[in-house]
N, C-alpha and C positions, 0 to 999 in steps of 0.2 A: 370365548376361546374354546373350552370345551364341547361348544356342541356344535363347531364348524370340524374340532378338531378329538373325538371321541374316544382316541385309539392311544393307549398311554404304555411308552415302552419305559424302561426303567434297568438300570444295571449299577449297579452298585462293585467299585473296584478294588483293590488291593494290591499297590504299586508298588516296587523296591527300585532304590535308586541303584544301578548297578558303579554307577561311577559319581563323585560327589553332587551335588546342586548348588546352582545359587542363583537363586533368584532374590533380586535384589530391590531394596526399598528404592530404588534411585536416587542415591544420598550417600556422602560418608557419614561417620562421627566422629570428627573431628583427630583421629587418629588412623581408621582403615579407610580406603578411598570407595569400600563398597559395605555395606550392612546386609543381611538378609530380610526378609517379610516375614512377621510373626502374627501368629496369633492374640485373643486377648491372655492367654495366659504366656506370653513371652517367648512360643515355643513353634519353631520354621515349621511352615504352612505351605498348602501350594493353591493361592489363589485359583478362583472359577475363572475368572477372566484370563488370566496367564492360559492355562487348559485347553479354552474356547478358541483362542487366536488361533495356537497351533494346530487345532485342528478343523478348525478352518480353513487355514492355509494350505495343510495337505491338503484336504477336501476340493481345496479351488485348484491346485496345484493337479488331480486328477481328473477332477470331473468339469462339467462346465460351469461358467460365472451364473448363471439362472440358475441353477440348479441350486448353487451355493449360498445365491442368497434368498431363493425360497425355503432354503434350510436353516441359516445360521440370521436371516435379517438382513436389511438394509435401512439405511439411512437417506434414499433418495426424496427428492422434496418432490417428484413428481410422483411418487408409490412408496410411502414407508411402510414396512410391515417387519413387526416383533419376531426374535429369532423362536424359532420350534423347537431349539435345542436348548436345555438345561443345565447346567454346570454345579456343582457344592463346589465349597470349599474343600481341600484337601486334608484331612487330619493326620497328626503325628501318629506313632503306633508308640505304645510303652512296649516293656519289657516281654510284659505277657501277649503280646500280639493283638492289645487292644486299644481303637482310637478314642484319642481324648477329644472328647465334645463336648464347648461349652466352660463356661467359667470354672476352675478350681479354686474354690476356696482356701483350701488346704493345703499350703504351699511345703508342705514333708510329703505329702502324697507325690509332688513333682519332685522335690532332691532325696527323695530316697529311692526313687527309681534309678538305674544306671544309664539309661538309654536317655531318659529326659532331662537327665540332671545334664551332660555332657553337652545335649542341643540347645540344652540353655545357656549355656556359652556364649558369647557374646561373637566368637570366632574360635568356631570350634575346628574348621582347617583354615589357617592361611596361607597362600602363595601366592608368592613374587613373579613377577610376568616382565616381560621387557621386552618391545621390536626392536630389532637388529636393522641396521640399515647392510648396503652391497658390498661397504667397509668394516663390516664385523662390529660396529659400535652402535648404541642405542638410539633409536630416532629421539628427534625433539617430542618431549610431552609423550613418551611411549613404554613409562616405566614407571609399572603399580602392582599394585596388589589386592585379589580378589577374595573375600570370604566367602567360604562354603559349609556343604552340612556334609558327613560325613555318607561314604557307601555305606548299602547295605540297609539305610530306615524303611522304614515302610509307612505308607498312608493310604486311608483309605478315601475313595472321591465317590459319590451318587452323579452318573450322568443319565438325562433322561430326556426323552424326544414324544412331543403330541403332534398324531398324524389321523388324518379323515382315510388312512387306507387299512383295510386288515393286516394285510402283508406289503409293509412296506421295507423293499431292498435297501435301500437310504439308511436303514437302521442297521443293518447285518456291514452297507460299506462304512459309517461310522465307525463303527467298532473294529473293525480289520485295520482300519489307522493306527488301533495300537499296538501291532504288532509290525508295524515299518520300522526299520533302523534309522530312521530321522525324525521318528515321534521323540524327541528330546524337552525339556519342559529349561527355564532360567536363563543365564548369560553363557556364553561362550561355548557354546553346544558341537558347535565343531572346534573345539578345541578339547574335545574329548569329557566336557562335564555334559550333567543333564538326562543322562542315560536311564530309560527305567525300564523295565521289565512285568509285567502283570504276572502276580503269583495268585493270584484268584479272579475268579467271573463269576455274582452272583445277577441272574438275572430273570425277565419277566412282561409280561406284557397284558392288558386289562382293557379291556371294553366296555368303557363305563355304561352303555347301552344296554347292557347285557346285565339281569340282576344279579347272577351270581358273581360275576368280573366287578362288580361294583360294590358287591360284599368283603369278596378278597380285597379291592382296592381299599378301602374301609379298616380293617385288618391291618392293611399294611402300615409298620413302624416306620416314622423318622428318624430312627436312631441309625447310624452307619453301621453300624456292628451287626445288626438284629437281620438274619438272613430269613426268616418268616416270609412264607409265600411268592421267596425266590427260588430258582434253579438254580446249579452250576451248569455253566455255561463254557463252552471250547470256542476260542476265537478262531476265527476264518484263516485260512492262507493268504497269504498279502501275495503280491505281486516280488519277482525273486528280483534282485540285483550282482553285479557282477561284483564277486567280494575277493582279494586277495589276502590270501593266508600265509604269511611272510612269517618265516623262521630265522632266527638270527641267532649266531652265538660268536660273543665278544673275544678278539682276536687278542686283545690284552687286557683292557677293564674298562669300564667307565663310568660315571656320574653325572645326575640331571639333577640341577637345581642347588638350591642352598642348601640344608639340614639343621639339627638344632643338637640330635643328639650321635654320639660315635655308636656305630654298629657293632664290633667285634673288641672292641677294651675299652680299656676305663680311661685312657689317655685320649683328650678332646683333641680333633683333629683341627686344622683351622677350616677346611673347607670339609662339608661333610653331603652324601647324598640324601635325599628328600625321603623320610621314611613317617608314615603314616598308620594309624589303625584304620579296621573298620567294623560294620555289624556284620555279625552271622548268627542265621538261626539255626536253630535247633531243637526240634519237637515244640515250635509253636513258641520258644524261647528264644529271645535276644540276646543277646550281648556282647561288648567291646572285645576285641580279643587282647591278650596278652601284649602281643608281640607286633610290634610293627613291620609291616609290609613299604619292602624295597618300591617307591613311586618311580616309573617310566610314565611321564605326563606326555597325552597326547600333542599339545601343545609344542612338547622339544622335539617331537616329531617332526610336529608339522611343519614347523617354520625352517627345518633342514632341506624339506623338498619341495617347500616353496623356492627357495633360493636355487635350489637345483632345476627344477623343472623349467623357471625365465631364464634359468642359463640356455638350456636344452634349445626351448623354443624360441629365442633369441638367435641362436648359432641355425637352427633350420631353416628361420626366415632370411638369414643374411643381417641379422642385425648383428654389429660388430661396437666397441667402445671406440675404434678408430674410422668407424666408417662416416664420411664425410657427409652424407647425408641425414645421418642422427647422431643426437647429443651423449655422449657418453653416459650410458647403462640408462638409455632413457626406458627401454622397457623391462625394467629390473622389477618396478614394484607396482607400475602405472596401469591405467585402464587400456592401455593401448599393449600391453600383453595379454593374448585371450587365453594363454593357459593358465596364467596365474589368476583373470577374474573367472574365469570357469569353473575350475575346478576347487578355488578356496575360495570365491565371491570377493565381494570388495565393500566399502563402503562410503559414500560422499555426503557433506553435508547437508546437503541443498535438495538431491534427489534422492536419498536413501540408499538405493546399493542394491545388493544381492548377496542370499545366501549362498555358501558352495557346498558345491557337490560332489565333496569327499566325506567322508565321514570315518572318526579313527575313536577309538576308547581310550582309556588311561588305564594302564597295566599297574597289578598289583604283583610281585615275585615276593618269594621269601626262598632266598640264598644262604649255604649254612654260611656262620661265624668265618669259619676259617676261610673263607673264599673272599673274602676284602684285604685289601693289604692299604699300607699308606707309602704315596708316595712323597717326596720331600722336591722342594722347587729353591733354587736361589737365584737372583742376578745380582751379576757379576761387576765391580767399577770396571770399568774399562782403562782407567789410570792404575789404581792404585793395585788390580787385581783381587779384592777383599769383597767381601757380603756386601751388598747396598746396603743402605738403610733399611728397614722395615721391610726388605725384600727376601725376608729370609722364609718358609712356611709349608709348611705339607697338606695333603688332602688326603682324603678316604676314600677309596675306588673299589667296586665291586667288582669280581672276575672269575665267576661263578662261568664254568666248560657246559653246564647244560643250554642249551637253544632258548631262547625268547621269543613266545607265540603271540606277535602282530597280527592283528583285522585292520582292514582297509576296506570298508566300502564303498563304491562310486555309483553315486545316486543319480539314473539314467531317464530320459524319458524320450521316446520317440519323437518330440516336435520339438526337442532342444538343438537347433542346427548345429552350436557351436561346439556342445560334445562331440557330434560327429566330426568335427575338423580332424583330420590325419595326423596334421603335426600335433594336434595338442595330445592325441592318443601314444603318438610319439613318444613327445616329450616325458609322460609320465612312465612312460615304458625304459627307455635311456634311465630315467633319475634312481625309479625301482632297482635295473639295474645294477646301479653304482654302488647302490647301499647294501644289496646281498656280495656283491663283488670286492667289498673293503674301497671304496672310492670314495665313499661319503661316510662321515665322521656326526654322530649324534651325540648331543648331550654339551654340558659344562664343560668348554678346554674348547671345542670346535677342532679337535685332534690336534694342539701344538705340542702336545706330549707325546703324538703318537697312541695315544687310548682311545675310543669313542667309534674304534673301526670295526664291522663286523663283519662274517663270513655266514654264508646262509643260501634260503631257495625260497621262493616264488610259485604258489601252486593255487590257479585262479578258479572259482566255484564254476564259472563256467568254457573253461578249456582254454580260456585265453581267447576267448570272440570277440568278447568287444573289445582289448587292448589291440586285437588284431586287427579290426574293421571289418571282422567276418560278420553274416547275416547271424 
């Protein structure tokens, strides 16, 4: 390997999750229907192989299938050959901004950390998930919940590539991968987890041919931490995408998700919004913040404009629930609507599916106290005029008058026909519409209270070209 392949690049990373992770054991325990992948010392990890796929997958996704797999390997029975790219394991960071590598004995060294005692958790976030069918109620088998790690950790990963060329470009487009909005790592990635962000680039390159490159390579430590005989390093410009910047501020209030604890008193609401912590650092320092942050999960997002968007493009093709040639809302959620597999992907059992190509985050806010109020709900007998049974109950809505700053990515690529389609450009243009216009209702309620409406504007990275079908 070495002396077909001489030329040894090496970079060493430093990754922050900007929105939570979960990459997942594939298994529950016997309680949550997902675990995370951990280390031997108990503590979320981001597998090499996890790492590898995805960036392969951009990889192949940009460049061509030869190229890809003279890069990353293949498995063919008539040409196998070993990939050229490298993967570590990803390490946790402690408190002090350092990765744990390697067994700890010392099991107070981990719970008297803040950072690592917290990810030793078993479920240190959980949330509840559920698809919605065309009737507002939960599909069959469509209602769980996903463990994750919280925003904000950081880890550090060694990625590194052996090449027979001095200057091989393959290594600089590597590396420009991690600066794409869909480099996402774990489950549910357009669903707004997975998101990371590179807060360091130490990196390097050696010719083992060469005695002095061979001296430094010599020199260089295994340890992830030990930046010895590396540079800092500035990642490339990626290729830009068409990003909408969607301002919103709530016409009355609203709520995403379950919650656990009341925001604004001490009086427990029955229905409460999703409030979470997370990491921030600070002079190379970690830690939990105090105060939990208001969760707008991408997810409540998205399954709004999905439903909207197969409305859209349902009504442009002429598909109607009474039109006699199709089956009532047959293309509500099917493969036979192309904007809904386009633009959110799909997936079958048999053939696997497609990722889509939107891509949305999960909003952190932190809204004062006094901006939540509760509102109280009752139904009514219809005989007797009195409370129902157990129908009596309030919730906690947040209704905070500042704007709410939404990202919307749409992940474009010139030989994709079916983004180019008109109507499906359309249809997400109408849906966008609705929801700065108060037309469409986000969040817990699906607006039967009249909450969940917002008023707002739409201002796209690049002038509105491509929603427009301009060059």
């Amino acid at each position: 390997m070495l002396a077909d392949y001489p030329n040894f690049y090496i970079a060493r990373l430093v990754l922050e999750t900007r929105t939570p992770l979960s990459i997942s054991a594939g298994r529950g325990d016997g309680v949550f229907d997902t675990v995370l992948v951990r280390d031997v010392n108990s503590l979320p990890a981001l597998p090499g192989s996890s790492i590898a796929g995805v960036l392969r997958h951009l990889y192949q996704y940009n460049y061509a299938d030869q190229s890809t797999q003279a890069l990353f390997g293949s498995a063919d029975l008539n040409h196998e050959r070993p990939s050229q790219v490298h993967v570590s394991w990803g390490c946790l960071h402690d408190s002090h901004n350092q990765p744990i590598e390697g067994l700890i004995l010392d099991q107070y060294r981990l719970m008297d950390d803040p950072l690592l005692s917290d990810a030793l958790q078993l479920t240190p976030i959980v949330r509840d998930h559920v698809r919605l069918t065309h009737r507002g109620t939960a599909a069959e088998q469509a209602q769980f919940d996903r463990t994750s790690l919280r925003a904000g950790h950081r880890f550090t990963v060694e990625l590194s590539l052996w090449s027979n060329k001095q200057k091989d470009k393959r290594w600089e487009n590597l590396l420009a991968l991690l600066n794409r909005p869909d480099f996402r790592l774990g489950g549910a990635t357009r669903r707004g987890l997975g998101a990371l962000g590179v807060v360091s680039l130490q990196a390097s390159k050696f010719n083992l041919k060469n005695a002095n490159d061979f001296a430094a390579y010599q020199r260089l430590s295994n340890k992830l931490a030990d930046s010895h005989e590396l540079t800092e390093k500035t990642l490339a410009e990626t290729a830009t995408f068409p990003q909408a910047s969607i301002s919103l501020t709530p016409r009355e209030g609203y709520r995403f998700g379950q919650g656990t604890e009341p925001f604004f008193s001490e009086e427990k609401a029955d229905l409460l919004p999703v409030r979470e912590q997370k990491v921030v650092w600070n002079n190379n320092k970690g830690f939990l913040t105090d105060d939990r942050y208001v969760v707008i999960p991408a997810s409540g997002v998205k399954g709004a404009l999905r439903h909207r968007v197969a409305f859209h493009y349902n009504a442009l093709n002429g598909y109607f629930a009474d039109s006699p040639a199709t089956e009532p809302n047959k293309n509500s959620n099917k493969a036979a609507n192309n904007a809904v597999t386009t633009l959110f992907g799909f997936a079958k059992e048999k053939s696997g599916g497609q990722v889509g190509h939107m891509v949305l985050d999960d909003l952190y806010i932190r809204p004062k106290p006094e901006q939540a109020f509760l509102l109280m709900h009752n139904g009514v007998d219809r005989f007797t005029g009195g409370v129902r049974e157990h129908m009596l109950f309030n919730e906690e809505l947040v209704g905070q008058k500042t704007p709410i700053e939404l990202s919307l990515t749409v992940i474009t690529h010139p030989e994709n026909a079916a983004m180019n389609e008109p109507t499906v450009r359309d249809a997400l243009a109408m849906t966008l519409a609705d929801l700065v216009e108060g037309r469409l209702a986000l969040g817990a309620g699906g607006g039967r209270g009249g909450y969940g409406y917002f008023k707002g504007s739409i201002k796209w990275s690049d002038e509105g070209a491509w929603i427009q079908g301009k060059p």
